[in-house]
C-alpha positions as CSV (number, residue, x, y, z in Angstrom):
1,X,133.5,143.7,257.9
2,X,130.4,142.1,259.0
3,X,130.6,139.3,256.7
4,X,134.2,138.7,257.6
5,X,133.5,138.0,261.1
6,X,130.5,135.5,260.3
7,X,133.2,133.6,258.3
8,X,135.9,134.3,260.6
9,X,135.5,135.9,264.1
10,X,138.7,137.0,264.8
11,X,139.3,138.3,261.4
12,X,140.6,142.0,262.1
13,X,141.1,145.0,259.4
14,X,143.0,143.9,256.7
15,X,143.3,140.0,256.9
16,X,142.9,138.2,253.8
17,X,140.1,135.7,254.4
18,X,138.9,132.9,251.2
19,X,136.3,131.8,250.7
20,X,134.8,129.4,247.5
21,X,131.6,130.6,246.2
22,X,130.3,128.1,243.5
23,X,127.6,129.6,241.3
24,X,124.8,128.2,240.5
25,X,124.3,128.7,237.3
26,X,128.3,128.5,236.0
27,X,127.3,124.5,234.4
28,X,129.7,123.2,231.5
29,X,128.9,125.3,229.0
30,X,129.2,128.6,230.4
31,X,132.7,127.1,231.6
32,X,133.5,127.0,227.9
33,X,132.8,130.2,227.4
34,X,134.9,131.5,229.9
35,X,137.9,129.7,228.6
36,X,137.2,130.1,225.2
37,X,137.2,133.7,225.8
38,X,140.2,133.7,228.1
39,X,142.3,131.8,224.9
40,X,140.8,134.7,222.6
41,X,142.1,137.1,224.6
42,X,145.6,135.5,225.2
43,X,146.2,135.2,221.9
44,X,145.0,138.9,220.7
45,X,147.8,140.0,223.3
46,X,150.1,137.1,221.9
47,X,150.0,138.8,218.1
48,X,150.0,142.6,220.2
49,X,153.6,141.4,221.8
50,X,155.1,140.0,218.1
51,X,153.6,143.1,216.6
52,X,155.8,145.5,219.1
53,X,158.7,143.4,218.8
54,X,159.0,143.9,215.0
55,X,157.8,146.8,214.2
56,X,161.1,148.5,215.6
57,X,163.3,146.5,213.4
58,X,162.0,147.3,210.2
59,X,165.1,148.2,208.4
60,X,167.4,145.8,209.9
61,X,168.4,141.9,209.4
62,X,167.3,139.3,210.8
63,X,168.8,135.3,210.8
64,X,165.8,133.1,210.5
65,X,165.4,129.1,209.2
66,X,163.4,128.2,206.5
67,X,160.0,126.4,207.7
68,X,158.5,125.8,204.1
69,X,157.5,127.1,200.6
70,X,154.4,128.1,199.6
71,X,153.6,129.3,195.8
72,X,157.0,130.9,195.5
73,X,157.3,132.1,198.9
74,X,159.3,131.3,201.5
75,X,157.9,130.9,205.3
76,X,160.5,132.2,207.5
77,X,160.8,131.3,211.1
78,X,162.1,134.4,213.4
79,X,161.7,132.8,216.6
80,X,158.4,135.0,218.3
81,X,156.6,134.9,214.9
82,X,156.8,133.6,211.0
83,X,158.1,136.2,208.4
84,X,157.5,136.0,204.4
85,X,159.9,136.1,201.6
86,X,157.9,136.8,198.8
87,X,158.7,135.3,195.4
88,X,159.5,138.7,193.7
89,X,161.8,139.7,197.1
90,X,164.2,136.4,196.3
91,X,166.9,136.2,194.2
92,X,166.1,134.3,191.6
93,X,169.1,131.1,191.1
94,X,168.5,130.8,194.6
95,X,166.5,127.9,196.0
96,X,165.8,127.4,199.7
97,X,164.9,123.5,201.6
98,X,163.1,123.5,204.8
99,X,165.8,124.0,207.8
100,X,168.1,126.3,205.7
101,X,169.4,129.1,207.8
102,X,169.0,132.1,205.9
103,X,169.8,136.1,206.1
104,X,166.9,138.6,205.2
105,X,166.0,142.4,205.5
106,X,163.0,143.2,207.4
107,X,161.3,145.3,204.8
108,X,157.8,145.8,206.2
109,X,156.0,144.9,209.4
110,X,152.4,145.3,209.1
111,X,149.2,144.7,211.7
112,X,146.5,142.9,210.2
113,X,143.4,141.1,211.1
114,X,144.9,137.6,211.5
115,X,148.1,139.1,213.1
116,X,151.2,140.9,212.6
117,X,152.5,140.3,209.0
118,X,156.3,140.7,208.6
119,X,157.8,141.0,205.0
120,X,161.3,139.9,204.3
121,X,163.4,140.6,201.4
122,X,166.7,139.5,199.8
123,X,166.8,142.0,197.1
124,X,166.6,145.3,198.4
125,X,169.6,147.8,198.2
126,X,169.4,148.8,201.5
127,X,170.1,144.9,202.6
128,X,173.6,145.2,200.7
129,X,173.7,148.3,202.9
130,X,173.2,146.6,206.3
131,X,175.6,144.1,205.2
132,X,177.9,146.7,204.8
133,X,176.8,147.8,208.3
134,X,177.9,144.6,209.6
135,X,180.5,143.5,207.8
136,X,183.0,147.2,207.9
137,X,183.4,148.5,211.3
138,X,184.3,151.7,209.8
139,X,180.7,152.3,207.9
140,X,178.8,151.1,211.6
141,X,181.0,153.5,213.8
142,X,180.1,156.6,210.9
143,X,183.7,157.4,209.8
144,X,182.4,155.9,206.6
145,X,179.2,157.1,205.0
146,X,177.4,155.0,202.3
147,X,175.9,157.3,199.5
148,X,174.0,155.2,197.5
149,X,173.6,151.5,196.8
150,X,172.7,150.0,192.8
151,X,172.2,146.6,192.5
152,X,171.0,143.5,190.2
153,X,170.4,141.2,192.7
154,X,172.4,137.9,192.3
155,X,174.8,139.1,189.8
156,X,177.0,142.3,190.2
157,X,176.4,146.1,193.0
158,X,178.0,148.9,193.3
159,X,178.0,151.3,196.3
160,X,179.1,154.6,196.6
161,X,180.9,155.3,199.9
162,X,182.3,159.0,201.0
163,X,184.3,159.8,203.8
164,X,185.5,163.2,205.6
165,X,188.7,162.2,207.1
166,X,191.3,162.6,204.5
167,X,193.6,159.6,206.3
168,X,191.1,156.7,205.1
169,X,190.6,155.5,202.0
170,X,186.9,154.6,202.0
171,X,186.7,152.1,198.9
172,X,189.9,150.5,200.6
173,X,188.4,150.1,203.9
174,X,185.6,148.6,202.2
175,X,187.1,146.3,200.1
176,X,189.3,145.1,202.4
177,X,192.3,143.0,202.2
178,X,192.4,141.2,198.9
179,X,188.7,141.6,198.7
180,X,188.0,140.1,202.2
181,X,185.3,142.7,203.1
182,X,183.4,142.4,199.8
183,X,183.5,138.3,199.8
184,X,182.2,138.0,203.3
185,X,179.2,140.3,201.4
186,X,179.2,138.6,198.4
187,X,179.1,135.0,200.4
């Protein structure tokens, strides 16, 4: 309180009072070292935020856009962070540009020294499951439950779908008018 009232003599208990104190030995390159350390720090907490927002949706889908192709994989942008599609997780006639919109399953989100790592796959039967999910409200509510999924990616699936109430038809529900159901999946 002392100190306040040299500053300020009718500073009372609890006033805010400023005051600039310039060190003297804070020269230009102990500046950079403050703000080099501050921009460390920011982005350590930058990858910490993209980690905790993925991790949670491993096992769903995701929309992304193609950003480029490197050896056979495909750099996916996410929005917060970059995902991969390996070579060996794409389906093989397919060929992606830069800026194609595209529709992957979050397979794997892993922490890793030069940040959060988030794999992406196209061939996995649980993708043909989520897009199931999606596509047949019947399946997402649970009146419809998907046993199993077999697949060779880019050329013919089958699911196996089981139901308890004896007024639906599960393989009809899923099929859907003239196919509907299975073409918005297929497409």
């Amino acid at each position: 309180m002392e100190i306040a009232r040299k500053i300020n003599p009718e500073a009372q208990l609890g006033d805010e009072i400023e005051v600039k104190v310039t060190p003297k030995d804070f020269g230009r390159i102990a500046a950079q070292t403050a703000r080099q350390t501050m921009m460390q720090q920011l982005r350590i907490a930058e990858k910490a935020m993209i980690y905790d927002e993925f991790k949670d949706r491993a096992g769903t889908i995701i929309n992304g856009v193609v950003k480029r192709e490197e050896y056979g994989n495909v750099i996916v942008d996410v929005g917060r962070g970059e995902a991969m599609l390996r070579r060996n997780e794409k389906i093989g006639r397919e060929s992606y540009r830069s800026g194609d919109r595209i529709r992957c399953y979050i397979k794997e989100v892993r922490r890793e020294m030069r940040g959060p790592q988030i794999f992406l796959s196209r061939t996995a039967p649980e993708f043909m499951a989520e897009l199931f999910k999606m596509e047949v409200p019947e399946i997402y509510e649970g009146i419809i439950e998907i046993k199993s999924v077999s697949r060779d990616p880019g050329s013919r699936a089958k699911i196996s779908v089981f139901t308890n109430d004896s007024s639906i038809d599960p393989v009809g529900a899923c099929v859907g008018m003239r196919g509907s159901r299975v073409q918005a999946v297929v497409n």
